[in-house]
Backbone atoms as SQL, in Angstrom:
CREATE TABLE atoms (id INTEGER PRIMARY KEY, chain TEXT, resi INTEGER, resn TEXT, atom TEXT, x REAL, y REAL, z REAL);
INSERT INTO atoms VALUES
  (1, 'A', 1, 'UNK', 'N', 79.266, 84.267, 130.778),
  (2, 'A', 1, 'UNK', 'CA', 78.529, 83.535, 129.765),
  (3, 'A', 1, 'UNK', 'C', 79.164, 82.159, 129.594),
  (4, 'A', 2, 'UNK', 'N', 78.145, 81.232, 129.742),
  (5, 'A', 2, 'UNK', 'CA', 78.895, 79.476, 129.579),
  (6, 'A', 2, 'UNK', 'C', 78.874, 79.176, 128.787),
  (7, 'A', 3, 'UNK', 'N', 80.274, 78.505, 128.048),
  (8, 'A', 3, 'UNK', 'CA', 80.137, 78.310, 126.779),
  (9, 'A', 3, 'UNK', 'C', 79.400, 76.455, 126.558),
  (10, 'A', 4, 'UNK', 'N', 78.866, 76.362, 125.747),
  (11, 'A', 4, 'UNK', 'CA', 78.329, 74.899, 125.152),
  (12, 'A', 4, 'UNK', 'C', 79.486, 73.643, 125.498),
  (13, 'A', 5, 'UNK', 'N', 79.054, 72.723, 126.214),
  (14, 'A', 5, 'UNK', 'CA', 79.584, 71.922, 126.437),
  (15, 'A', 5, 'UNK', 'C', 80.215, 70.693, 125.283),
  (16, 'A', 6, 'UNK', 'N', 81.421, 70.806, 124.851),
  (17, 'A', 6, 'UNK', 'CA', 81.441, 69.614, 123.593),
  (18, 'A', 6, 'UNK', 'C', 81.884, 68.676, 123.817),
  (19, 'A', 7, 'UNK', 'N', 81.362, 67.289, 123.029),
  (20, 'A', 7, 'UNK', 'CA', 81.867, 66.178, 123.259),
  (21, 'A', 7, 'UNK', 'C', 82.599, 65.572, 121.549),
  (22, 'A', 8, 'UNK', 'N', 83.346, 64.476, 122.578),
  (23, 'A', 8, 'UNK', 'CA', 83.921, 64.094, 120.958),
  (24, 'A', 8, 'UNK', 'C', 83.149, 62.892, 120.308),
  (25, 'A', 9, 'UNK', 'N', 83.149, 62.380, 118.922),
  (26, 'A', 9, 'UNK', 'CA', 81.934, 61.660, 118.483),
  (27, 'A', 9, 'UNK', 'C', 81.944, 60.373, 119.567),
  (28, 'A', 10, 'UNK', 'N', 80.914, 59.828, 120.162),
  (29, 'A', 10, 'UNK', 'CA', 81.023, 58.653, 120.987),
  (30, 'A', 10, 'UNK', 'C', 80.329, 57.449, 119.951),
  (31, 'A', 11, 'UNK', 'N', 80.696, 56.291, 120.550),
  (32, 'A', 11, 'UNK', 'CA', 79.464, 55.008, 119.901),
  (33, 'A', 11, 'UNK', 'C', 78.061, 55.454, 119.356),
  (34, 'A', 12, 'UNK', 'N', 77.693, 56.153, 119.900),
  (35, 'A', 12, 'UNK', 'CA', 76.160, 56.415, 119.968),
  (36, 'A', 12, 'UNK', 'C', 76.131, 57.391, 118.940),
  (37, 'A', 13, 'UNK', 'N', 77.382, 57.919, 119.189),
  (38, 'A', 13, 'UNK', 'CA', 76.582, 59.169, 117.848),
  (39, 'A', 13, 'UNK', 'C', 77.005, 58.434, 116.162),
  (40, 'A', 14, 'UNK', 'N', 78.235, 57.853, 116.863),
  (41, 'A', 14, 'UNK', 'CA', 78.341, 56.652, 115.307),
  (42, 'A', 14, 'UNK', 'C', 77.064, 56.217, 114.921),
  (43, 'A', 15, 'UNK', 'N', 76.437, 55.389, 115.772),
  (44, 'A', 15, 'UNK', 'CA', 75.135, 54.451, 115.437),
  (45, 'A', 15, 'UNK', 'C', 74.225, 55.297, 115.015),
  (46, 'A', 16, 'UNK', 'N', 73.949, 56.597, 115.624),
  (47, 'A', 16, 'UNK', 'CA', 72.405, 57.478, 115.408),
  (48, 'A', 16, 'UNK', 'C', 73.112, 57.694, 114.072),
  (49, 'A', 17, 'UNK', 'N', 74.033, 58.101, 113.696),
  (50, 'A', 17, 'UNK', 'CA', 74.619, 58.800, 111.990),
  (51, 'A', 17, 'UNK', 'C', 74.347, 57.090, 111.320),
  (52, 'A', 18, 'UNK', 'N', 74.785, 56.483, 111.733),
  (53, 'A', 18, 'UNK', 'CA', 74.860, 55.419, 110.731),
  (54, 'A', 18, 'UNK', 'C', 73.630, 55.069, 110.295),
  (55, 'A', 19, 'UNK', 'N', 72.408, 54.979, 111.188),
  (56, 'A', 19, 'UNK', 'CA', 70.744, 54.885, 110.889),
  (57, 'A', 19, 'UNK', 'C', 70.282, 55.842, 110.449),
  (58, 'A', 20, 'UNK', 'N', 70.454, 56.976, 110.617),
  (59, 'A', 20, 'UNK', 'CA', 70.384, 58.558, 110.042),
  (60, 'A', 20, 'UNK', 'C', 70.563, 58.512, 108.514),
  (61, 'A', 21, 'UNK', 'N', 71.644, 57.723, 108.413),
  (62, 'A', 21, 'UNK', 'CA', 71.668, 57.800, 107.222),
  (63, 'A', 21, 'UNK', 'C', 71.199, 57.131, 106.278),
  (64, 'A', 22, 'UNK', 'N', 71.387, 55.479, 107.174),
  (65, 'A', 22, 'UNK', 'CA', 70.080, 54.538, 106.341),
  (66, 'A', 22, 'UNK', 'C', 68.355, 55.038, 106.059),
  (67, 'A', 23, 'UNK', 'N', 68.160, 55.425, 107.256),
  (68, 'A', 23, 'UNK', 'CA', 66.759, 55.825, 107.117),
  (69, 'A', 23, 'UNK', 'C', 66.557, 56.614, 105.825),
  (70, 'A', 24, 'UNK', 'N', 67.628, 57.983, 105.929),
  (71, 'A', 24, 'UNK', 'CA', 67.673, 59.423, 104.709),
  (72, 'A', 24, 'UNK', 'C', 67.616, 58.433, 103.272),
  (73, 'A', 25, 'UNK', 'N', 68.354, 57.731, 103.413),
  (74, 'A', 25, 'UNK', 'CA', 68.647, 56.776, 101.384),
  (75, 'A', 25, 'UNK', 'C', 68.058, 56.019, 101.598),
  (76, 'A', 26, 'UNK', 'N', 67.069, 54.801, 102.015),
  (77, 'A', 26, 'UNK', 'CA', 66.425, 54.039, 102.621),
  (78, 'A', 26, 'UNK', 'C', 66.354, 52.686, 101.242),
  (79, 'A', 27, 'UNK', 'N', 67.462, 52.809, 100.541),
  (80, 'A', 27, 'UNK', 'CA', 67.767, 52.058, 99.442),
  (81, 'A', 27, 'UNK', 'C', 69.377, 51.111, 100.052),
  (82, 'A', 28, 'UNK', 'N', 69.140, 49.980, 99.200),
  (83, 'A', 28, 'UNK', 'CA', 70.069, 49.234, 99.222),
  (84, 'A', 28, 'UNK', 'C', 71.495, 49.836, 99.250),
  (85, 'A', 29, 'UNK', 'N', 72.393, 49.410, 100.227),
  (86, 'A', 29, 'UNK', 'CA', 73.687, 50.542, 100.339),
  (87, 'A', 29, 'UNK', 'C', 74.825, 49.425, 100.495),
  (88, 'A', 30, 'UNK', 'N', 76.233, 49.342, 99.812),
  (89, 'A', 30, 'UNK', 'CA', 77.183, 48.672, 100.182),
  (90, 'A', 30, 'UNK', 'C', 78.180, 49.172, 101.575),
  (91, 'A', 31, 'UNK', 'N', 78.956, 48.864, 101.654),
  (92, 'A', 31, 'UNK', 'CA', 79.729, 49.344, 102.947),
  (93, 'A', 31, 'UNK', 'C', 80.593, 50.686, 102.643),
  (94, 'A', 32, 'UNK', 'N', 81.116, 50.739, 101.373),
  (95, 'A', 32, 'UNK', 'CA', 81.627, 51.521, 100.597),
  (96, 'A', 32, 'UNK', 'C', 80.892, 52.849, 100.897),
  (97, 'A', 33, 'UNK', 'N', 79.544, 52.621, 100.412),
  (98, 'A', 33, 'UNK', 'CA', 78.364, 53.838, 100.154),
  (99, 'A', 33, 'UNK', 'C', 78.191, 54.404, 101.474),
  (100, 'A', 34, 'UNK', 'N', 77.823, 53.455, 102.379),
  (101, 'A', 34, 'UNK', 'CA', 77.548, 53.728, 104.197),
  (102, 'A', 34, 'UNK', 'C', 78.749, 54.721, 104.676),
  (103, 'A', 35, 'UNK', 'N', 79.761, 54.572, 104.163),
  (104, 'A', 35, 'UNK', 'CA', 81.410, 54.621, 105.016),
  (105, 'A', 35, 'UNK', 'C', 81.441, 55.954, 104.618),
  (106, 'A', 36, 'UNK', 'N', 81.167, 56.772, 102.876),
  (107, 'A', 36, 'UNK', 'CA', 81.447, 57.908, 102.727),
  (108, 'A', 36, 'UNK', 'C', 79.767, 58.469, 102.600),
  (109, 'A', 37, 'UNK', 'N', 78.888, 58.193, 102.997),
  (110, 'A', 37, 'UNK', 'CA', 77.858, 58.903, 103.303),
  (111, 'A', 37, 'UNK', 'C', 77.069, 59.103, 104.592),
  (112, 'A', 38, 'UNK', 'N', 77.530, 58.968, 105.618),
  (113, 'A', 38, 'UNK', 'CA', 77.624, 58.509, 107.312),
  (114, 'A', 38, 'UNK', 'C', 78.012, 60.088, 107.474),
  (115, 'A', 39, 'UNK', 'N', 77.353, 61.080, 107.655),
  (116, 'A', 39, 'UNK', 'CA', 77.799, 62.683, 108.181),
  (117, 'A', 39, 'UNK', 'C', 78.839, 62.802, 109.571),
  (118, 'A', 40, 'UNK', 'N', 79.785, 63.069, 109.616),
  (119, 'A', 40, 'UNK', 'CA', 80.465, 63.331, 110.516),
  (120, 'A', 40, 'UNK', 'C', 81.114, 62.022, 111.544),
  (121, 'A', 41, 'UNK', 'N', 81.463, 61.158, 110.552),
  (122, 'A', 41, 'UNK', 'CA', 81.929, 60.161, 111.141),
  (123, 'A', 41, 'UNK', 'C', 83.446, 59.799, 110.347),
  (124, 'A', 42, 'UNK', 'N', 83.955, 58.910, 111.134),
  (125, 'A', 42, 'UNK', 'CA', 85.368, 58.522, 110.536),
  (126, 'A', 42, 'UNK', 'C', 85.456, 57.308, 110.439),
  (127, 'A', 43, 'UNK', 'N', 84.456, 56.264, 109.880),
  (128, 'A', 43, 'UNK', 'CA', 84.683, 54.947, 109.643),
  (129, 'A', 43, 'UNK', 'C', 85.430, 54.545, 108.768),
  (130, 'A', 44, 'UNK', 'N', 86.366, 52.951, 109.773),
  (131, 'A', 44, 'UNK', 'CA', 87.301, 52.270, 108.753),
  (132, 'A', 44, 'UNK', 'C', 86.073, 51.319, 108.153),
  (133, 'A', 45, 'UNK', 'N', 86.581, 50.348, 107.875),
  (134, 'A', 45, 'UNK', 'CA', 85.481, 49.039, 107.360),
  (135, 'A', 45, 'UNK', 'C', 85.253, 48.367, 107.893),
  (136, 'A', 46, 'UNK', 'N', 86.302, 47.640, 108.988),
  (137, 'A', 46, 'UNK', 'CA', 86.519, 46.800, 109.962),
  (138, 'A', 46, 'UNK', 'C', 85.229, 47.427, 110.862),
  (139, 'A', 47, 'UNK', 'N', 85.741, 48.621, 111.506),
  (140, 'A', 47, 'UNK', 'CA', 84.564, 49.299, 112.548),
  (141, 'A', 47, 'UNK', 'C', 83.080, 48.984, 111.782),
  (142, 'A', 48, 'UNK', 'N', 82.997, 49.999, 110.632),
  (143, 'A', 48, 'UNK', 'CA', 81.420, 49.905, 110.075),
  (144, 'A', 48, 'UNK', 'C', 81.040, 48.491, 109.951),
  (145, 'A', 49, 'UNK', 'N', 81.826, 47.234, 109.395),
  (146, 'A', 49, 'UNK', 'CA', 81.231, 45.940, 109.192),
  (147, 'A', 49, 'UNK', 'C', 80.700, 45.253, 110.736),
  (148, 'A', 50, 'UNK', 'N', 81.163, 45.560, 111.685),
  (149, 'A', 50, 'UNK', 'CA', 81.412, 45.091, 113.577),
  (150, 'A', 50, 'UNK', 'C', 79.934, 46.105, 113.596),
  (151, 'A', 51, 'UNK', 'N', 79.424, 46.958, 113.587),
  (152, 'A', 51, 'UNK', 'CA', 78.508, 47.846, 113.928),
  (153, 'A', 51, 'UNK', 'C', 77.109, 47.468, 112.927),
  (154, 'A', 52, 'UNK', 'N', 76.908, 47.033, 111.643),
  (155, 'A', 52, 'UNK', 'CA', 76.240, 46.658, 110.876),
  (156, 'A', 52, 'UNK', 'C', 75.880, 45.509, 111.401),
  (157, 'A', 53, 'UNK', 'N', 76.925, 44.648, 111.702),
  (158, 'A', 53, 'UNK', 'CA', 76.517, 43.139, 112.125),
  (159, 'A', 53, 'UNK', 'C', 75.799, 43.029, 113.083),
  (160, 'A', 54, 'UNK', 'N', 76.211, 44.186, 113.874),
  (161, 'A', 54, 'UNK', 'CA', 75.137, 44.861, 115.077),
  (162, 'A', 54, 'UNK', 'C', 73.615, 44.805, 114.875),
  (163, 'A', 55, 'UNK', 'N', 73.517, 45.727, 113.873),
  (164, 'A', 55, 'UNK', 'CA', 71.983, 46.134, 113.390),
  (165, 'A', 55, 'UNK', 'C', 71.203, 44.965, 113.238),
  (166, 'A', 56, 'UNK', 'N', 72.022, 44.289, 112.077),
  (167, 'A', 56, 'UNK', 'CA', 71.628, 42.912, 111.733),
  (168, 'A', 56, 'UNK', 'C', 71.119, 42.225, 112.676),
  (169, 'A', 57, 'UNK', 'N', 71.832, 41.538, 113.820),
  (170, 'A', 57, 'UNK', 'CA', 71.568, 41.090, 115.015),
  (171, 'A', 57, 'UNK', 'C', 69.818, 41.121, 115.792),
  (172, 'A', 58, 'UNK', 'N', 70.152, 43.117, 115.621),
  (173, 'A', 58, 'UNK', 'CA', 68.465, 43.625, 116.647),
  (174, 'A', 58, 'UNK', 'C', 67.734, 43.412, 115.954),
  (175, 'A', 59, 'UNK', 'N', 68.293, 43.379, 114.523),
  (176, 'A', 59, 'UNK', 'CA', 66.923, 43.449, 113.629),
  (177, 'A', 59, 'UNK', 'C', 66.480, 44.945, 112.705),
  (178, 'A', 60, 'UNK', 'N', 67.615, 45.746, 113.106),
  (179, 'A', 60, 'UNK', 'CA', 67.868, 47.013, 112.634),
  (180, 'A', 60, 'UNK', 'C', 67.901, 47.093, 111.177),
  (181, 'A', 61, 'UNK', 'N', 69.075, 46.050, 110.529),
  (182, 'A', 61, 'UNK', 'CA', 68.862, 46.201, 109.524),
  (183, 'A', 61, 'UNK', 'C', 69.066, 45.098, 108.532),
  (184, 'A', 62, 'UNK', 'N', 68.467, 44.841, 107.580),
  (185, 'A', 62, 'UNK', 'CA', 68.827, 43.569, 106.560),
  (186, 'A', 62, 'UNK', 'C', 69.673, 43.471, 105.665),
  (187, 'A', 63, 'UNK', 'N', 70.079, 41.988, 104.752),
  (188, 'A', 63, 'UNK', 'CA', 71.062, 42.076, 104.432),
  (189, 'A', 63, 'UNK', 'C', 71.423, 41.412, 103.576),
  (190, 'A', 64, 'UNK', 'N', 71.197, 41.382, 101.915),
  (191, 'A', 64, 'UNK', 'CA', 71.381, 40.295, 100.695),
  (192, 'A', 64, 'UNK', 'C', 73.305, 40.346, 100.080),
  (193, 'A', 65, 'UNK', 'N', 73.266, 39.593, 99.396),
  (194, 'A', 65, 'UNK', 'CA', 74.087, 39.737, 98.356),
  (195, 'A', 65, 'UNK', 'C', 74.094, 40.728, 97.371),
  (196, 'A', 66, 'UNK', 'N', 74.906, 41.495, 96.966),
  (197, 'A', 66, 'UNK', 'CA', 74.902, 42.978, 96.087),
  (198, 'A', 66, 'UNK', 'C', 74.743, 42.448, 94.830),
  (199, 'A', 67, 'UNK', 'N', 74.457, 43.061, 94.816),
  (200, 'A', 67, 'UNK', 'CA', 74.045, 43.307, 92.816),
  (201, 'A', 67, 'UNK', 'C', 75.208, 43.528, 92.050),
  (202, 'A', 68, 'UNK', 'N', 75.658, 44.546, 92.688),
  (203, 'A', 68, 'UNK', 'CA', 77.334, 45.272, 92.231),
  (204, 'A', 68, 'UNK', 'C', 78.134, 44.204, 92.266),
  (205, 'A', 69, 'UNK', 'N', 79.220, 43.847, 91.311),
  (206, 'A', 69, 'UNK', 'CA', 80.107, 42.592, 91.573),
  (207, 'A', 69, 'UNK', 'C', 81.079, 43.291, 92.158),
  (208, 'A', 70, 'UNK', 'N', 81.425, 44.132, 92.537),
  (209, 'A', 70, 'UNK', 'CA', 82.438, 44.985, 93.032),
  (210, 'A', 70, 'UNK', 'C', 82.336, 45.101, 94.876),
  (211, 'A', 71, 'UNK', 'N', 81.295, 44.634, 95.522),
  (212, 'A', 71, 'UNK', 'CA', 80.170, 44.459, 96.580),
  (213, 'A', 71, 'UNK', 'C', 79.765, 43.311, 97.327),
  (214, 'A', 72, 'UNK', 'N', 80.336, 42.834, 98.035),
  (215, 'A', 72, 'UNK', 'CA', 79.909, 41.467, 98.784),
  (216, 'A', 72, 'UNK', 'C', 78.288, 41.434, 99.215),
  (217, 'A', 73, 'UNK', 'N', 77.918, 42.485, 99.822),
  (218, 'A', 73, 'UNK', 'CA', 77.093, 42.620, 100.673),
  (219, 'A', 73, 'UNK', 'C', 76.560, 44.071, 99.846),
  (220, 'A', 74, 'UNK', 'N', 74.633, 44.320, 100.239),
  (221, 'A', 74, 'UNK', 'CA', 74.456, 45.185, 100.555),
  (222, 'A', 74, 'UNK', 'C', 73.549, 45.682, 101.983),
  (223, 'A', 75, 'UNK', 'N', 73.079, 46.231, 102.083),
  (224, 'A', 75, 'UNK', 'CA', 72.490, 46.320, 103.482),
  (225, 'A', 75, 'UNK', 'C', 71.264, 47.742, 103.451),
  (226, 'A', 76, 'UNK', 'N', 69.976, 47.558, 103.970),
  (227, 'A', 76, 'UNK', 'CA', 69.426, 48.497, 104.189),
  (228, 'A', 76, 'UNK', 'C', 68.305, 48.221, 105.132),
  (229, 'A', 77, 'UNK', 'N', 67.966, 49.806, 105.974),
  (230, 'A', 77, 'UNK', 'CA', 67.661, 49.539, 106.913),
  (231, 'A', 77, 'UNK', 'C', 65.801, 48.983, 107.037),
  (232, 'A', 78, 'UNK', 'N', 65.795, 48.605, 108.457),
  (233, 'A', 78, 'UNK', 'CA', 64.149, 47.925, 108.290),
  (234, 'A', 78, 'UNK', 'C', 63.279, 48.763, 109.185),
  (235, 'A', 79, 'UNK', 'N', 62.010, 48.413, 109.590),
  (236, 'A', 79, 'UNK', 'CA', 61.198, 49.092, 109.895),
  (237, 'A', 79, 'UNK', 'C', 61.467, 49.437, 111.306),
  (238, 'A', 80, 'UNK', 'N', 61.902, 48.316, 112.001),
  (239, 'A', 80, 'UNK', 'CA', 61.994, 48.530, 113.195),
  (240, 'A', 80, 'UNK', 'C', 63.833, 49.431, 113.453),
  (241, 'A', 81, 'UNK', 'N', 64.496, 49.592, 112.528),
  (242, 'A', 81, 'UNK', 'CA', 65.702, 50.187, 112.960),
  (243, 'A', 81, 'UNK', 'C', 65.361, 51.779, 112.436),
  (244, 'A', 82, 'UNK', 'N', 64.428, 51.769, 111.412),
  (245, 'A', 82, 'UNK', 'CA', 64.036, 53.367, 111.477),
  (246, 'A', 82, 'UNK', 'C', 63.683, 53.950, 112.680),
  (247, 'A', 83, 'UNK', 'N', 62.151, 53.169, 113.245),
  (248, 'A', 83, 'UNK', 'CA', 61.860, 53.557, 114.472),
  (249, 'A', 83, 'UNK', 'C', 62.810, 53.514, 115.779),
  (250, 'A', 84, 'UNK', 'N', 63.871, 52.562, 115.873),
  (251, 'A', 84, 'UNK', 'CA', 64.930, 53.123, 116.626),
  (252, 'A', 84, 'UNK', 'C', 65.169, 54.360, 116.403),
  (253, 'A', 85, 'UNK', 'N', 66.061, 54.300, 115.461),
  (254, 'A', 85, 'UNK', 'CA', 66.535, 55.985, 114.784),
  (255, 'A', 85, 'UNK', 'C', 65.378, 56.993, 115.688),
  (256, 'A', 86, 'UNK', 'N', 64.369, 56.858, 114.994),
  (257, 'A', 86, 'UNK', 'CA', 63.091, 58.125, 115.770),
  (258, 'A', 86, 'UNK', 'C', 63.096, 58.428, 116.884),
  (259, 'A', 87, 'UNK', 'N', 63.556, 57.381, 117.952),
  (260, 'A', 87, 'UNK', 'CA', 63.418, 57.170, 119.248),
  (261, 'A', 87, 'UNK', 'C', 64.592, 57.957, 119.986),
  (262, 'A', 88, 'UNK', 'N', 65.458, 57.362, 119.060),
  (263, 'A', 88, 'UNK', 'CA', 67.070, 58.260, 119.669),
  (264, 'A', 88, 'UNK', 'C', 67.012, 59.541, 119.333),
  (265, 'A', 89, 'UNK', 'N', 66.524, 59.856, 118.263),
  (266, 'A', 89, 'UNK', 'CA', 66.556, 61.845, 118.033),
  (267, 'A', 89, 'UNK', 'C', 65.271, 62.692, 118.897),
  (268, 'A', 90, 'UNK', 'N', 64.295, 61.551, 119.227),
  (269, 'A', 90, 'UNK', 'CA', 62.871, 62.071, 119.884),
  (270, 'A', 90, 'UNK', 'C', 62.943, 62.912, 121.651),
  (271, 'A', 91, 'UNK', 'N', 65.008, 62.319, 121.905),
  (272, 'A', 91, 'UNK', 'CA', 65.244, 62.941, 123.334),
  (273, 'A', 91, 'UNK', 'C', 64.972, 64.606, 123.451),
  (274, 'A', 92, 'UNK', 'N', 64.538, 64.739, 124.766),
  (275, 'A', 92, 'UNK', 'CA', 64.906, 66.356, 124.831),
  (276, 'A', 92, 'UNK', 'C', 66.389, 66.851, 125.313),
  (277, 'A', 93, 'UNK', 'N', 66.479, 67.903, 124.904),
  (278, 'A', 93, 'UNK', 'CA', 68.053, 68.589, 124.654),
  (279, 'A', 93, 'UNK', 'C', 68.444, 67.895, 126.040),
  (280, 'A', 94, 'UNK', 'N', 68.318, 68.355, 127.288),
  (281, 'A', 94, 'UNK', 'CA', 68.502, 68.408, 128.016),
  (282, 'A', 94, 'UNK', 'C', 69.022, 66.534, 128.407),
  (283, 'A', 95, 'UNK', 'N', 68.387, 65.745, 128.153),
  (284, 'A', 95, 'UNK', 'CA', 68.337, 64.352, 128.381),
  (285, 'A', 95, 'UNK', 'C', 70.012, 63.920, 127.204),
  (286, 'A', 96, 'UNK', 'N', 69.620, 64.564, 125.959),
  (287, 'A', 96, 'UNK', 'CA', 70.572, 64.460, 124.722),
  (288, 'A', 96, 'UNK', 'C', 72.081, 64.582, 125.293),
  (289, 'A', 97, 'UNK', 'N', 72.191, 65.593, 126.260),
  (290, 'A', 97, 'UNK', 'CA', 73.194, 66.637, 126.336),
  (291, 'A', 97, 'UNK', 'C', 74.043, 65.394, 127.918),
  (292, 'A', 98, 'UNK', 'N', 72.940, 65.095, 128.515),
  (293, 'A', 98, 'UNK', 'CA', 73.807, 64.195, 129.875),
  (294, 'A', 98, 'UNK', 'C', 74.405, 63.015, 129.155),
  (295, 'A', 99, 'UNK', 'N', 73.504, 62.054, 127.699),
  (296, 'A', 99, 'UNK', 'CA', 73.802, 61.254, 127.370),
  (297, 'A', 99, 'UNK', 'C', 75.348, 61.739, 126.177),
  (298, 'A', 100, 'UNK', 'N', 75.636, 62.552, 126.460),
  (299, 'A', 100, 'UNK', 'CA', 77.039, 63.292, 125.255),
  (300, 'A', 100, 'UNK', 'C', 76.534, 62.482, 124.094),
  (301, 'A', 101, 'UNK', 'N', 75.328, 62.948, 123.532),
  (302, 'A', 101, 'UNK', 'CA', 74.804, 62.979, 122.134),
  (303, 'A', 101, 'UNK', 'C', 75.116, 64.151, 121.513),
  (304, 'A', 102, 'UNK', 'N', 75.566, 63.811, 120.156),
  (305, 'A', 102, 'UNK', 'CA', 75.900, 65.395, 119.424),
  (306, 'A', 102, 'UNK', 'C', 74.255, 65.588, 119.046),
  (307, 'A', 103, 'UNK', 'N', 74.323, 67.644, 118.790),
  (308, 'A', 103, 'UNK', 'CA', 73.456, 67.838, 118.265),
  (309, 'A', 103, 'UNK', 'C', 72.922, 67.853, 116.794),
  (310, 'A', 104, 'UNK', 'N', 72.069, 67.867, 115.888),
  (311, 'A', 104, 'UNK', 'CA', 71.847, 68.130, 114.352),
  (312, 'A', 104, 'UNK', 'C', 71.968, 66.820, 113.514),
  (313, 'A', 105, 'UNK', 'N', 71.687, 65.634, 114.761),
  (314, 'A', 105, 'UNK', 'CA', 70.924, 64.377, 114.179),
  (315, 'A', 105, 'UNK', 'C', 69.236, 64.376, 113.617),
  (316, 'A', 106, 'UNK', 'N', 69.342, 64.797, 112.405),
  (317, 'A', 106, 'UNK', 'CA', 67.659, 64.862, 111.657),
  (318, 'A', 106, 'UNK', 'C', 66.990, 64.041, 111.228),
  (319, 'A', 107, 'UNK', 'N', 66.061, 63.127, 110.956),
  (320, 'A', 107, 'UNK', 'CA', 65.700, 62.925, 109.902),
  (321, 'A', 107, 'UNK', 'C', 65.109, 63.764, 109.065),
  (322, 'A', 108, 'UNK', 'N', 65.202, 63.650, 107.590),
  (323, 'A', 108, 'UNK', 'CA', 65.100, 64.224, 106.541),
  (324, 'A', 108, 'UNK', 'C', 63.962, 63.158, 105.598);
């Protein structure tokens, strides 16, 4: 009997959790909020701010001044970085599994 092949979290599964999660709260989020609500990830700030700036970039996700004075920034995601998100969980197992994607990326 073969056991399940595991991988350890890669880039990709950072990014699918990090949109995963924007998409799930789909409300204005500081870096703070992103960092401890990101499922199964271990982001510093440095990393999450380098990866956001990312989003920003494709167009993934937008990006005002916070409300919170405690908050430089907040950030939430846009139409077209949801439909990313959709696109990356829409693989079949099999495709998921060559690309060492973890499994029990949902949207909710």
């Amino acid at each position: 009997m073969a056991s399940e092949r595991r991988f350890n979290q890669t880039p990709g599964d950072t990014n699918i959790s990090i949109l995963g999660y924007l998409t799930k709260i789909g409300t204005w989020l500081n870096l703070r909020q992103i960092t401890t609500g990101t499922p199964g990830s271990d982001l510093n700030r440095d990393r999450l701010k380098k990866i956001i700036e990312g989003f920003i970039s494709k167009g993934f996700v937008e990006l005002r001044d916070s409300e919170n004075p405690q908050a430089k920034y907040e950030y939430k995601i846009t139409d077209k970085g949801k439909e990313t998100f959709r696109k990356c969980i829409s693989f079949e197992p099999d495709l998921r599994f060559v690309l060492g994607l973890q499994r029990g990326e949902k949207e909710e």
